[in-house]
N, CA and C atoms of all chains as a GROMACS GRO file, in nm:
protein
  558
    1UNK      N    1  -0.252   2.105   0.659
    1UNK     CA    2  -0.248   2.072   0.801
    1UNK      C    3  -0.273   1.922   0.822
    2UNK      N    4  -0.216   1.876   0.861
    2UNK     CA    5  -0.202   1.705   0.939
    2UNK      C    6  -0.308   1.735   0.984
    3UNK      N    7  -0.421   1.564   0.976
    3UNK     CA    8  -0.544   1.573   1.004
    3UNK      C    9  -0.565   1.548   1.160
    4UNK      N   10  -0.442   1.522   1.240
    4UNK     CA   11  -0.517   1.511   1.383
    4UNK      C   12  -0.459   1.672   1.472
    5UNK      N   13  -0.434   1.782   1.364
    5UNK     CA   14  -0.410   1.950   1.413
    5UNK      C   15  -0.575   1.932   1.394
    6UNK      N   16  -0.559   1.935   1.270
    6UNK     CA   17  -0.715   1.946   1.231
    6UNK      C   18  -0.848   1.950   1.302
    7UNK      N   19  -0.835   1.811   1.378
    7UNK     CA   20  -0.915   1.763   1.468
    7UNK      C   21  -0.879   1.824   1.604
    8UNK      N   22  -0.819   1.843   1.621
    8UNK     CA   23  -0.755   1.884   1.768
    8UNK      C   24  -0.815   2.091   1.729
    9UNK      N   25  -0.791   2.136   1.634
    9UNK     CA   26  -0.842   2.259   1.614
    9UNK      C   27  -1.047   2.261   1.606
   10UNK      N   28  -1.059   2.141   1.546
   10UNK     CA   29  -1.224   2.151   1.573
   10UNK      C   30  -1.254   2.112   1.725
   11UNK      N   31  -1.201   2.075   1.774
   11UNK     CA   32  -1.263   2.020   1.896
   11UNK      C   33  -1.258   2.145   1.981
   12UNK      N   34  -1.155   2.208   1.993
   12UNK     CA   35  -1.107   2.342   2.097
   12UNK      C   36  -1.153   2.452   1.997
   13UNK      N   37  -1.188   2.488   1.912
   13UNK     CA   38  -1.215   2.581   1.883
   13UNK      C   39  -1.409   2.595   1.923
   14UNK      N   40  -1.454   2.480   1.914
   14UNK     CA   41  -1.594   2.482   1.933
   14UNK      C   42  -1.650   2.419   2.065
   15UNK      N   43  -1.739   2.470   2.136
   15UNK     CA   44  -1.808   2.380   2.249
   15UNK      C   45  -1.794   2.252   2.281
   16UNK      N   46  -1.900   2.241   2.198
   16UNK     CA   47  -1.913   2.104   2.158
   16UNK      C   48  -1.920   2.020   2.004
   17UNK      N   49  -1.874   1.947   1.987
   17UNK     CA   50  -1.883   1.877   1.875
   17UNK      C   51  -1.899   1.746   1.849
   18UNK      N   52  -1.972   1.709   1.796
   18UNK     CA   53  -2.013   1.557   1.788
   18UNK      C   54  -1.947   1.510   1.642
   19UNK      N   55  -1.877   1.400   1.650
   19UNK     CA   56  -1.875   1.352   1.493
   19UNK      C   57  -1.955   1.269   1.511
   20UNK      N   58  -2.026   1.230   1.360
   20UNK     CA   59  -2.098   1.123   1.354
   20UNK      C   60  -2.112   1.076   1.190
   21UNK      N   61  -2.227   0.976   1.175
   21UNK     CA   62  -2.217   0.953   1.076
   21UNK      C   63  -2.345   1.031   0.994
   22UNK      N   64  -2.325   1.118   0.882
   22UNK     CA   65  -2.490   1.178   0.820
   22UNK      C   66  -2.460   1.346   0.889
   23UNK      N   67  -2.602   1.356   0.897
   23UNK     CA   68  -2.601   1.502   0.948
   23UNK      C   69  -2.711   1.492   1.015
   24UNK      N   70  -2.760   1.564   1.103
   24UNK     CA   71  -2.814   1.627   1.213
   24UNK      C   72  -2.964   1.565   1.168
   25UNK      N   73  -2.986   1.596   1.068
   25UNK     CA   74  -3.109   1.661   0.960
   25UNK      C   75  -3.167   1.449   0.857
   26UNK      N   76  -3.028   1.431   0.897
   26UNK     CA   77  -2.982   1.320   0.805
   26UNK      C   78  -2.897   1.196   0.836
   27UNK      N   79  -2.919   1.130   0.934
   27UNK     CA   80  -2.845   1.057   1.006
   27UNK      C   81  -2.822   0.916   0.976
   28UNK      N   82  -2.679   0.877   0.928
   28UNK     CA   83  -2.681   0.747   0.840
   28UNK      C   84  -2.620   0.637   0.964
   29UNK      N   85  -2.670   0.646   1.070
   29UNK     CA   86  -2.672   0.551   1.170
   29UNK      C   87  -2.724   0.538   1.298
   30UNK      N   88  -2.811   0.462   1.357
   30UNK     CA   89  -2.855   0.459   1.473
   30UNK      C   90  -2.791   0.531   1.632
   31UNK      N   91  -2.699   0.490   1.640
   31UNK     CA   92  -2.590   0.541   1.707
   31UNK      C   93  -2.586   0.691   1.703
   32UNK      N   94  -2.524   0.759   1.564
   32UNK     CA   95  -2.547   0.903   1.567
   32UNK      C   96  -2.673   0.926   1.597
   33UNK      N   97  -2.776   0.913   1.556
   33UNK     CA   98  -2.898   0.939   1.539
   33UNK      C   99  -2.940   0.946   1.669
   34UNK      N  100  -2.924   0.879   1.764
   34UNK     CA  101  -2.956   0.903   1.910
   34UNK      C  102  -2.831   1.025   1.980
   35UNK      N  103  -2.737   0.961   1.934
   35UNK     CA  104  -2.666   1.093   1.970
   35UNK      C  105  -2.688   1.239   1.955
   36UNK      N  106  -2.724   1.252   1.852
   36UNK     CA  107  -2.740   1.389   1.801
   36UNK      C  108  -2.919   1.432   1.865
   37UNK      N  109  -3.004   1.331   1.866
   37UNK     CA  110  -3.127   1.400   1.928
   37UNK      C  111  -3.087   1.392   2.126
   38UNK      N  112  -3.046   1.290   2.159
   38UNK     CA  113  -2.974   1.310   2.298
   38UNK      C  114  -2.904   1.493   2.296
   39UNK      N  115  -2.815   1.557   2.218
   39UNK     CA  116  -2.758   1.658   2.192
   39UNK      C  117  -2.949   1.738   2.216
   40UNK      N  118  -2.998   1.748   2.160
   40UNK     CA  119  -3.138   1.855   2.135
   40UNK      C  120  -3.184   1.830   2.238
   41UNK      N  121  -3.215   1.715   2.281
   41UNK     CA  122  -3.318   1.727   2.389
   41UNK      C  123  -3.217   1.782   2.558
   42UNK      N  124  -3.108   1.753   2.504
   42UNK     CA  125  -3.020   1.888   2.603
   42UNK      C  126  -3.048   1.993   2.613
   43UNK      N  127  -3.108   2.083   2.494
   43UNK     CA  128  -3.131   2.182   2.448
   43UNK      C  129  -3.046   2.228   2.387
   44UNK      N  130  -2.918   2.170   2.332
   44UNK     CA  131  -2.832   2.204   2.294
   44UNK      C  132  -2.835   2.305   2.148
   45UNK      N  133  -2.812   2.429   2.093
   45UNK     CA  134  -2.832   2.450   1.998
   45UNK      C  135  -2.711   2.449   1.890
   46UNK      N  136  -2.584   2.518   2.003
   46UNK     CA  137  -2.478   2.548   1.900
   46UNK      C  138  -2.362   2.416   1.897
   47UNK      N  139  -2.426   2.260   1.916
   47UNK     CA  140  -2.320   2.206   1.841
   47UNK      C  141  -2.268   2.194   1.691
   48UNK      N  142  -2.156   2.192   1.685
   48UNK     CA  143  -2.090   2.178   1.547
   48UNK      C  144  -2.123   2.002   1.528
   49UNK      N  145  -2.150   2.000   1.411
   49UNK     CA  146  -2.120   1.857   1.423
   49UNK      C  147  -2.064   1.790   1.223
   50UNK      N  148  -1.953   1.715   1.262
   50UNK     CA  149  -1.888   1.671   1.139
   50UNK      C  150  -1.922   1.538   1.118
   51UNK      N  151  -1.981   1.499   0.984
   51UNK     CA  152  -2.020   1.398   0.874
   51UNK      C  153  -1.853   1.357   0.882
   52UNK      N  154  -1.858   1.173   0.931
   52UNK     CA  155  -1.744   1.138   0.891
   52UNK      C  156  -1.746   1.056   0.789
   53UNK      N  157  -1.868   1.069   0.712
   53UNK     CA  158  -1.888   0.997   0.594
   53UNK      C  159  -1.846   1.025   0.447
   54UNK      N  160  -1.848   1.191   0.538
   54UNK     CA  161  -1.800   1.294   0.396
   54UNK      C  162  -1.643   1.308   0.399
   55UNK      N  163  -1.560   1.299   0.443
   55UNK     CA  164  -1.441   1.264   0.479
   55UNK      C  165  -1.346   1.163   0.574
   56UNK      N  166  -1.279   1.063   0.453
   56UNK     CA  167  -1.274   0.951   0.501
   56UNK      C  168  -1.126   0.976   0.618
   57UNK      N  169  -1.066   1.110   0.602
   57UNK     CA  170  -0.953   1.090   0.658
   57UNK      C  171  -0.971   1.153   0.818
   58UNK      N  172  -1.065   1.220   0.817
   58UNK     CA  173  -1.137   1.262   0.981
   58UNK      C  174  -1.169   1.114   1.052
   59UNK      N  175  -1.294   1.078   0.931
   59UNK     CA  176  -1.299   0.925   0.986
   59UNK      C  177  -1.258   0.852   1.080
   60UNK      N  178  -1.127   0.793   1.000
   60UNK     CA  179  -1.012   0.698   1.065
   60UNK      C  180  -0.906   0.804   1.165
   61UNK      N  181  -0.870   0.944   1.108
   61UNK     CA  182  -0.837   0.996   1.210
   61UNK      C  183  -0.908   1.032   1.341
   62UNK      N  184  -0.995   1.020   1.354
   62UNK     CA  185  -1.094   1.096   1.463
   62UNK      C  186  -1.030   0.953   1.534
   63UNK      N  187  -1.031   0.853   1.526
   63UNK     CA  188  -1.076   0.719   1.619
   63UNK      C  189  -0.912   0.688   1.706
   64UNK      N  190  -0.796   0.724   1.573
   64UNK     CA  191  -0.681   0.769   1.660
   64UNK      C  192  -0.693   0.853   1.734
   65UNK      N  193  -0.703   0.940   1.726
   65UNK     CA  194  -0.747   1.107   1.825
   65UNK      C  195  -0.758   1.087   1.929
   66UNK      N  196  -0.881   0.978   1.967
   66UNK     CA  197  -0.940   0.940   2.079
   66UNK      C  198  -0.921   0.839   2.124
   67UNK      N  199  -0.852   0.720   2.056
   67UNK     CA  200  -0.830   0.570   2.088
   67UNK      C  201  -0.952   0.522   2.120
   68UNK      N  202  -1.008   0.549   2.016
   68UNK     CA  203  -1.206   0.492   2.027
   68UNK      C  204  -1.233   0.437   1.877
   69UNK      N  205  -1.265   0.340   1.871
   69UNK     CA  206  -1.313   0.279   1.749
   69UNK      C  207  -1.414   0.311   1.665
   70UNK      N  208  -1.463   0.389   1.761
   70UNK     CA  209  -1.646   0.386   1.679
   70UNK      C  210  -1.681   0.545   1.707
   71UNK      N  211  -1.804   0.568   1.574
   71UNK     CA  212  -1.848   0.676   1.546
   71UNK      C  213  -2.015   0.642   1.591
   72UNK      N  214  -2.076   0.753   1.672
   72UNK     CA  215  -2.047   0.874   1.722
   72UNK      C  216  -1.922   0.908   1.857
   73UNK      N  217  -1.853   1.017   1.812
   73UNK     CA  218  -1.785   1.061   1.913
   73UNK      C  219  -1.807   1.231   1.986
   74UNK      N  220  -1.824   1.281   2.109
   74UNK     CA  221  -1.855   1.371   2.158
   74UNK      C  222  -1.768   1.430   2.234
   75UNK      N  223  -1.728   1.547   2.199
   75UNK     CA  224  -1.669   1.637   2.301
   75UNK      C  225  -1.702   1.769   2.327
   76UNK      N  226  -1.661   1.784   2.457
   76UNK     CA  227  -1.707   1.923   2.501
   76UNK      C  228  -1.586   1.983   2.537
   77UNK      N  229  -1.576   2.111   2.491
   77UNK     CA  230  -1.457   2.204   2.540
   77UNK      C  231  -1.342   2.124   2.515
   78UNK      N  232  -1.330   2.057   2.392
   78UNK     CA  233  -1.218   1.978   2.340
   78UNK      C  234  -1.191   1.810   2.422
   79UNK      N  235  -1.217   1.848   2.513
   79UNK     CA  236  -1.212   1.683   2.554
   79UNK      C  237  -1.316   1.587   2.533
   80UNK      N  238  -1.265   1.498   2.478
   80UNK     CA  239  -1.331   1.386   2.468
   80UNK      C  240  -1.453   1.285   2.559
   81UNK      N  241  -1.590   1.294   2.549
   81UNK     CA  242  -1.656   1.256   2.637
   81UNK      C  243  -1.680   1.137   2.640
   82UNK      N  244  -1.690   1.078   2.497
   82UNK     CA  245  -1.711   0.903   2.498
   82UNK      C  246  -1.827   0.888   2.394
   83UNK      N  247  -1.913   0.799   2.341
   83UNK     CA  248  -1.983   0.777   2.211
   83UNK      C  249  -2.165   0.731   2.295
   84UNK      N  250  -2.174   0.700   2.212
   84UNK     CA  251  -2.308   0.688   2.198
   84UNK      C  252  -2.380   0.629   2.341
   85UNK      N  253  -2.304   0.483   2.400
   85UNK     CA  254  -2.323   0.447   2.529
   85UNK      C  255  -2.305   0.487   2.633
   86UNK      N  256  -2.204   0.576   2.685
   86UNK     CA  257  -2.158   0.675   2.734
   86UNK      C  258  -2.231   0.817   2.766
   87UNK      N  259  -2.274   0.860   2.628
   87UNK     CA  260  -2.391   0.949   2.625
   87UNK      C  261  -2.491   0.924   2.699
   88UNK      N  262  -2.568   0.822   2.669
   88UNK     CA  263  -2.672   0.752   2.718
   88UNK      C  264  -2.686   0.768   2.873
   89UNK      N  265  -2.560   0.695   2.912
   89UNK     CA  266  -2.573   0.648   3.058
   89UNK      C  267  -2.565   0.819   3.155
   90UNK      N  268  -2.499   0.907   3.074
   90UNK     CA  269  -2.465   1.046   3.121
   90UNK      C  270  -2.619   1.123   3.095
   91UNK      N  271  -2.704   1.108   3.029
   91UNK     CA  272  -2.834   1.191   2.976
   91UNK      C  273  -2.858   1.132   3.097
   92UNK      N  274  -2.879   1.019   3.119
   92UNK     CA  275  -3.018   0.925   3.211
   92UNK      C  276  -2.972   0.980   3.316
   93UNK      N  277  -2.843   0.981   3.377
   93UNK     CA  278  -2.818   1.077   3.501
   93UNK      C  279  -2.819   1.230   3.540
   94UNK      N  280  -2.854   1.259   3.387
   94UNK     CA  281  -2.849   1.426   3.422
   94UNK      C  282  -2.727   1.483   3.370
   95UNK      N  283  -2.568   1.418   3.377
   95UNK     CA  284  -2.466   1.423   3.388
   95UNK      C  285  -2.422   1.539   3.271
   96UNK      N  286  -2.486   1.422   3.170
   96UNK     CA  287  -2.457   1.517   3.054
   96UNK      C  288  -2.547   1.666   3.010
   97UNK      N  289  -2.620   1.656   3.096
   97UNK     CA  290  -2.686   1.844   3.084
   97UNK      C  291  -2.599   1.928   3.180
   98UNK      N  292  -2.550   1.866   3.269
   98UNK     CA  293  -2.426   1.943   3.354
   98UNK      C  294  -2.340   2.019   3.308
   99UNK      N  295  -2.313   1.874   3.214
   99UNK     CA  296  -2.165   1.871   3.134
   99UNK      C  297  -2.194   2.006   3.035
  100UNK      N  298  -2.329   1.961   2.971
  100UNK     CA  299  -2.377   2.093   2.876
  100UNK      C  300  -2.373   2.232   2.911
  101UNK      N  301  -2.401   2.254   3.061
  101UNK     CA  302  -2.442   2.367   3.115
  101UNK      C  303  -2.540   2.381   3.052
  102UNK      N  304  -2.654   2.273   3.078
  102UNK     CA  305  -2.819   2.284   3.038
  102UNK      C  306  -2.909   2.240   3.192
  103UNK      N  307  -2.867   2.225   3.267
  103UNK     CA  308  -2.897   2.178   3.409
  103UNK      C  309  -3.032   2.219   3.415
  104UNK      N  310  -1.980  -1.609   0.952
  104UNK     CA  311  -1.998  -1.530   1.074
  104UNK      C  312  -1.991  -1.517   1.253
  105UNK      N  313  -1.944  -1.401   1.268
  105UNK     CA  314  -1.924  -1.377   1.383
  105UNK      C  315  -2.001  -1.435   1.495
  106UNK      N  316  -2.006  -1.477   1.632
  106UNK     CA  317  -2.115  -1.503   1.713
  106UNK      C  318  -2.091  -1.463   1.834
  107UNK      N  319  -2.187  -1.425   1.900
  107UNK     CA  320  -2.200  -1.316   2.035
  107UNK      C  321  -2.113  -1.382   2.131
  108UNK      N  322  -2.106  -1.492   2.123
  108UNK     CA  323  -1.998  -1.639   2.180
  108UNK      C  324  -1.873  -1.578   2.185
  109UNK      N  325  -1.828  -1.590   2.043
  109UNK     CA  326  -1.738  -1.522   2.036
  109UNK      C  327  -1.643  -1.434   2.084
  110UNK      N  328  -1.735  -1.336   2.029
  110UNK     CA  329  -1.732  -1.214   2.116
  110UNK      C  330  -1.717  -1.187   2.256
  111UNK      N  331  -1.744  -1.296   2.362
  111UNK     CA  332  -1.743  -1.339   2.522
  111UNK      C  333  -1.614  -1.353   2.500
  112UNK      N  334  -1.557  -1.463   2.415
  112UNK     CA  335  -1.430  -1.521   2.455
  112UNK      C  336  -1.319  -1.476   2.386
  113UNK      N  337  -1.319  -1.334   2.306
  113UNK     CA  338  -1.235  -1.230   2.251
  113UNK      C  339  -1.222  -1.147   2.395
  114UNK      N  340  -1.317  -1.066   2.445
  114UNK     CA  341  -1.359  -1.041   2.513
  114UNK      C  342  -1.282  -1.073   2.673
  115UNK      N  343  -1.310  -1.187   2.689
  115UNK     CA  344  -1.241  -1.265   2.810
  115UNK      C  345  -1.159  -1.293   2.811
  116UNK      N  346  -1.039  -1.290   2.683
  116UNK     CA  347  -0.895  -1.366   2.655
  116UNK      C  348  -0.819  -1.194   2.705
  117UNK      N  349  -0.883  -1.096   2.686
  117UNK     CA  350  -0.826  -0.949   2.677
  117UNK      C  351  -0.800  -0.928   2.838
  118UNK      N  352  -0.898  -0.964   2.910
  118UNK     CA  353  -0.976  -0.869   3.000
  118UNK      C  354  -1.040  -0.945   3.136
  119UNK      N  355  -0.980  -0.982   3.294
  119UNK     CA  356  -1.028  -1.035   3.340
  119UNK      C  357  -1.208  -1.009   3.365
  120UNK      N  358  -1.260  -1.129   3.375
  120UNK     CA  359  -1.401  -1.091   3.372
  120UNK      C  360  -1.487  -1.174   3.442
  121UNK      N  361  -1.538  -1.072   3.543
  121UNK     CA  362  -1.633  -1.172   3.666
  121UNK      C  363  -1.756  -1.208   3.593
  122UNK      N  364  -1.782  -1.126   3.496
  122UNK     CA  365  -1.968  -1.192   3.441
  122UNK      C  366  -1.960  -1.124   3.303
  123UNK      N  367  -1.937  -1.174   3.165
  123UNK     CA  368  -2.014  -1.130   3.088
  123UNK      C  369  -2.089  -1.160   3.053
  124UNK      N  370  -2.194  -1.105   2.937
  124UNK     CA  371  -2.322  -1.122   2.843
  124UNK      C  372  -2.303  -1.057   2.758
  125UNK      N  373  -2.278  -1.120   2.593
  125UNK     CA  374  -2.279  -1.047   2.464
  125UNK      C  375  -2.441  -1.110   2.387
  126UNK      N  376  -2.502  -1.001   2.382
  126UNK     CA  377  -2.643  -1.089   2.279
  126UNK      C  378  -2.610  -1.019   2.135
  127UNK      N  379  -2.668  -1.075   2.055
  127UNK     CA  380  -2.675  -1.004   1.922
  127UNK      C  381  -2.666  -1.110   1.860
  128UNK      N  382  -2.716  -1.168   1.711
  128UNK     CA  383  -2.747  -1.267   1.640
  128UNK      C  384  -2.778  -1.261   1.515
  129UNK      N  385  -2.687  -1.145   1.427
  129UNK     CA  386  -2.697  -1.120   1.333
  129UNK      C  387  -2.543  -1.057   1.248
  130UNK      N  388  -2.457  -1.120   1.357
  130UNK     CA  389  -2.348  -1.096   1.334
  130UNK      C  390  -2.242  -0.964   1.317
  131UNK      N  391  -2.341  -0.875   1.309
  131UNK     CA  392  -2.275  -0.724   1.294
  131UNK      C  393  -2.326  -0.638   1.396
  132UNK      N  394  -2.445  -0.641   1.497
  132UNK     CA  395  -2.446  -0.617   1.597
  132UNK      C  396  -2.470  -0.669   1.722
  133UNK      N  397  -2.426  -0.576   1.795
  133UNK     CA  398  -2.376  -0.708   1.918
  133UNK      C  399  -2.443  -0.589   2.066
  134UNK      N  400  -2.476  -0.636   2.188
  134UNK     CA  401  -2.469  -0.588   2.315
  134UNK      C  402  -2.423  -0.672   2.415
  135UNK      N  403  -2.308  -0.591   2.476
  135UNK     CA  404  -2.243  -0.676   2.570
  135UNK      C  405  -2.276  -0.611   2.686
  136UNK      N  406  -2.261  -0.665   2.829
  136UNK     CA  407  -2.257  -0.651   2.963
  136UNK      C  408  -2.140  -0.685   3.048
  137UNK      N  409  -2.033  -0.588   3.087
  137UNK     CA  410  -1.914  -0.662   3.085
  137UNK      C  411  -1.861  -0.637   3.255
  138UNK      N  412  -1.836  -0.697   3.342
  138UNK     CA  413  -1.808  -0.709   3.508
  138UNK      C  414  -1.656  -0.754   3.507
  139UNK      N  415  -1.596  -0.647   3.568
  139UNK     CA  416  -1.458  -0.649   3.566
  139UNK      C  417  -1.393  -0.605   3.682
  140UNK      N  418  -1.320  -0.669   3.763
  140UNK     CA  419  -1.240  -0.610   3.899
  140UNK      C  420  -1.124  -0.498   3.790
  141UNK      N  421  -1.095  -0.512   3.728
  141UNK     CA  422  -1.026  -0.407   3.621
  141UNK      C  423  -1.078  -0.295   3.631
  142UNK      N  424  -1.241  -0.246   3.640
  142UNK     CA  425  -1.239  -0.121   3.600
  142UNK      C  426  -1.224  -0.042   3.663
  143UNK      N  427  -1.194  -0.085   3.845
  143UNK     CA  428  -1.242  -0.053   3.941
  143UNK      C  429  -1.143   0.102   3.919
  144UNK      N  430  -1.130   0.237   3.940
  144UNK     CA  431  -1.092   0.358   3.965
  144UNK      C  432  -1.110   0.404   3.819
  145UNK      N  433  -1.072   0.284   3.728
  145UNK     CA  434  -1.127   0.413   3.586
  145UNK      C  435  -1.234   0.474   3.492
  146UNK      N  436  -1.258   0.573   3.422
  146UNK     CA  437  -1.348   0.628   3.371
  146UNK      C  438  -1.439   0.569   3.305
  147UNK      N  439  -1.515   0.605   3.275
  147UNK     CA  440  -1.670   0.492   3.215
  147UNK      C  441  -1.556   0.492   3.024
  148UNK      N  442  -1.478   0.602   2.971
  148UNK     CA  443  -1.392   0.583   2.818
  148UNK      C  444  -1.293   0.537   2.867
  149UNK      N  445  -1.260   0.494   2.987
  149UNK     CA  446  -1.105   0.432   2.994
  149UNK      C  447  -1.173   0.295   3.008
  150UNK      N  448  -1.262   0.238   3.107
  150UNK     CA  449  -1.362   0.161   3.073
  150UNK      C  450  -1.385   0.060   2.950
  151UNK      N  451  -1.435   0.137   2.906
  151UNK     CA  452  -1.465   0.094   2.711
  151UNK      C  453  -1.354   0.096   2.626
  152UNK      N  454  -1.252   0.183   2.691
  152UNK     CA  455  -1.147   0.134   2.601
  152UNK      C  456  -1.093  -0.021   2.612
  153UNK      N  457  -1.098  -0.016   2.722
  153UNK     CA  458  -1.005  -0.152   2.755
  153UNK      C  459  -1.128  -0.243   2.713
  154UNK      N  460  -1.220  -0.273   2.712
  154UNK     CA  461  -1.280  -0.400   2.574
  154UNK      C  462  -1.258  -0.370   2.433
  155UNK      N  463  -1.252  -0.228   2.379
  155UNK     CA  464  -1.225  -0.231   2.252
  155UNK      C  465  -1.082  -0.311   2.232
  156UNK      N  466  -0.997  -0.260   2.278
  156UNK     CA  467  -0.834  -0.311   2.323
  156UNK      C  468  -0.836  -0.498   2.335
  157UNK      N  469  -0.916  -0.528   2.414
  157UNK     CA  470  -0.929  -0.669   2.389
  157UNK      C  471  -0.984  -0.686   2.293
  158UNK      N  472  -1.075  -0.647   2.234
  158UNK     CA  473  -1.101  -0.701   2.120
  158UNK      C  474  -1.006  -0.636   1.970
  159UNK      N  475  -0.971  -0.582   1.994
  159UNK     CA  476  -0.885  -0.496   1.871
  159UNK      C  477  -0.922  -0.471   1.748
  160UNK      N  478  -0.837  -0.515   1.610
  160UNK     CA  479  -0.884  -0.526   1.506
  160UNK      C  480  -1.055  -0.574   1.467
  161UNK      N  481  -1.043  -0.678   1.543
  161UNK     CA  482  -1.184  -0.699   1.509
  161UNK      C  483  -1.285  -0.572   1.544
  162UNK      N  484  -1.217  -0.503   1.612
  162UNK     CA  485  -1.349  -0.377   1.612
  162UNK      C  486  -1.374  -0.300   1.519
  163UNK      N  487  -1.268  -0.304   1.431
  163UNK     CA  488  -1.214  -0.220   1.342
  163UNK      C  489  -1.309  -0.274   1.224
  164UNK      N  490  -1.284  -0.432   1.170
  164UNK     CA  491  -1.299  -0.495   1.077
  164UNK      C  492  -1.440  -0.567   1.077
  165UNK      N  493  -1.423  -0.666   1.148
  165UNK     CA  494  -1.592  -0.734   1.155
  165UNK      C  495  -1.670  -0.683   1.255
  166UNK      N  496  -1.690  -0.640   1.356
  166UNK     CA  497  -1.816  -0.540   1.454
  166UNK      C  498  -1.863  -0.444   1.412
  167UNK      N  499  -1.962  -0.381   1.350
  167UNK     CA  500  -2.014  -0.283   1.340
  167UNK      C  501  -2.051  -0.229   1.456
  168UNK      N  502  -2.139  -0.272   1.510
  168UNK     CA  503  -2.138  -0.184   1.662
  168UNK      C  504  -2.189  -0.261   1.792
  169UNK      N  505  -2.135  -0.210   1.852
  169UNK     CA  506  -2.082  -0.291   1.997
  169UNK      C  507  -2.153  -0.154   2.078
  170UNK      N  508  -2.263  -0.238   2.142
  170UNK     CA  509  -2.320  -0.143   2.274
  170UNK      C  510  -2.280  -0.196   2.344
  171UNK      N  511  -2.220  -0.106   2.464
  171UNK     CA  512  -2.192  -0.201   2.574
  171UNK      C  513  -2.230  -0.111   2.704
  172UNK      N  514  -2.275  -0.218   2.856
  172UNK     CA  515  -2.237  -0.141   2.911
  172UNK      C  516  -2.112  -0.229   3.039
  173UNK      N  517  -2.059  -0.138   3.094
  173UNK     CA  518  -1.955  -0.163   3.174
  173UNK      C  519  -1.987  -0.149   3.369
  174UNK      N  520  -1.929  -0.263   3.383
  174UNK     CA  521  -1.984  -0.236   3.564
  174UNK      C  522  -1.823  -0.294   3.675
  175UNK      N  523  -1.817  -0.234   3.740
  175UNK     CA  524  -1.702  -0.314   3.863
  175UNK      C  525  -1.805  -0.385   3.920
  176UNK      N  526  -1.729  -0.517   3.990
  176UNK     CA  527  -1.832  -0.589   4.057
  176UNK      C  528  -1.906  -0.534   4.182
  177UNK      N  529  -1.838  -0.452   4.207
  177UNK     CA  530  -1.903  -0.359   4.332
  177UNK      C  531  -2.061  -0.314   4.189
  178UNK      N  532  -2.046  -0.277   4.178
  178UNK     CA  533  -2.193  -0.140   4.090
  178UNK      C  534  -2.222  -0.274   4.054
  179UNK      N  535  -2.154  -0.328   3.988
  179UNK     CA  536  -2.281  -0.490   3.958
  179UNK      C  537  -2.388  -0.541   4.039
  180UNK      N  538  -2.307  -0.572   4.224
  180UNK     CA  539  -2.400  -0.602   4.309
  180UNK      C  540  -2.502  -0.498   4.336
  181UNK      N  541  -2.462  -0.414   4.303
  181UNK     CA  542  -2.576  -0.285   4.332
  181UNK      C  543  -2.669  -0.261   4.250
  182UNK      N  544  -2.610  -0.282   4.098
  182UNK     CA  545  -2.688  -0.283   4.001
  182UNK      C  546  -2.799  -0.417   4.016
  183UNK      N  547  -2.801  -0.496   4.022
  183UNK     CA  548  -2.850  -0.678   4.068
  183UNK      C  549  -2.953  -0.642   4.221
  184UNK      N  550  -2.918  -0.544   4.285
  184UNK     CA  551  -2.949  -0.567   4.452
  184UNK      C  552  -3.105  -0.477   4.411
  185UNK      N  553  -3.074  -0.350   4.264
  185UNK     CA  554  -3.189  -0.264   4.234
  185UNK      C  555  -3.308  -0.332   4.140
  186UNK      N  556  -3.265  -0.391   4.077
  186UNK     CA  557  -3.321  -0.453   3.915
  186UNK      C  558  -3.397  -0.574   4.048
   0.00000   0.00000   0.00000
């Protein structure tokens, strides 16, 4: 499967999904690393979330996908929400627990 | 190396711009503040796209990471009228 089915099948098949860099547990960048605890303190439990460290072709494909340069990237219900700054500005408003259906 | 300078006038060659501010001084990360009659109707990722877009390759190649945040000059004065 061509890697942006691929991506286009993780995104819609799951809630939410964050790529980032590391893992949840293990986070090999600042950026993810707020992302992914921003994700918890949502209460979020069942995001998926993909290491684009562990595959370089998600990687560079993920950033076509989205016409976004940079990792972390977040979506909910397959669409694309925006990265790490984005997140941010959406937590501080609430926006993104909305978005969660964590209100 | 890169300089937050720079980065203003990558930045500003892309993208009309009523006020920026890029700090960062270590060449691989950077925070910008970017005021644009441009952004005015689009999304906070349509937004950010259009500085990645001005800046292009280089986002790719020399930036590691670029915080930014994005304002129309309207939310600027508002933002400025609160702070």
């Amino acid at each position: 499967m061509d890697v942006q089915q691929t991506i286009k099948e993780q995104v819609t098949t799951h809630d939410v999904v964050l790529y980032m860099k590391g893992t949840p547990q293990f986070p090999q960048c600042g950026f993810s690393g707020a992302a992914i605890q921003m994700l918890q303190a949502c209460g979020v439990k069942n995001a998926v979330t993909v290491n684009v460290l562990a595959d370089p072709e998600i990687r560079e494909g993920i950033k076509s996908y989205s016409n976004w340069p940079t990792i972390p990237q977040l979506y909910i219900k397959g669409e694309f929400v925006g990265g790490a700054d984005i997140m941010r500005e959406l937590f501080q408003s609430g926006e993104l627990q909305k978005m969660l259906g964590k209100e | 190396m890169l300089t937050s300078t720079q980065i203003e006038t990558y930045i500003a060659q892309g993208l009309s711009c009523e006020h920026i501010a890029v700090m960062g001084d270590d060449g691989q990360h950077f925070e910008a503040v970017v005021v644009s009659p441009e952004f005015a109707g689009k999304s906070m990722v349509q937004q950010h796209q259009m500085v990645y877009k001005a800046l292009g390759d280089r986002m790719r190649a020399e930036i590691h990471a670029l915080s930014m945040r994005t304002f129309t000059p309207e939310q600027w004065k508002q933002a400025g009228a609160k702070n």
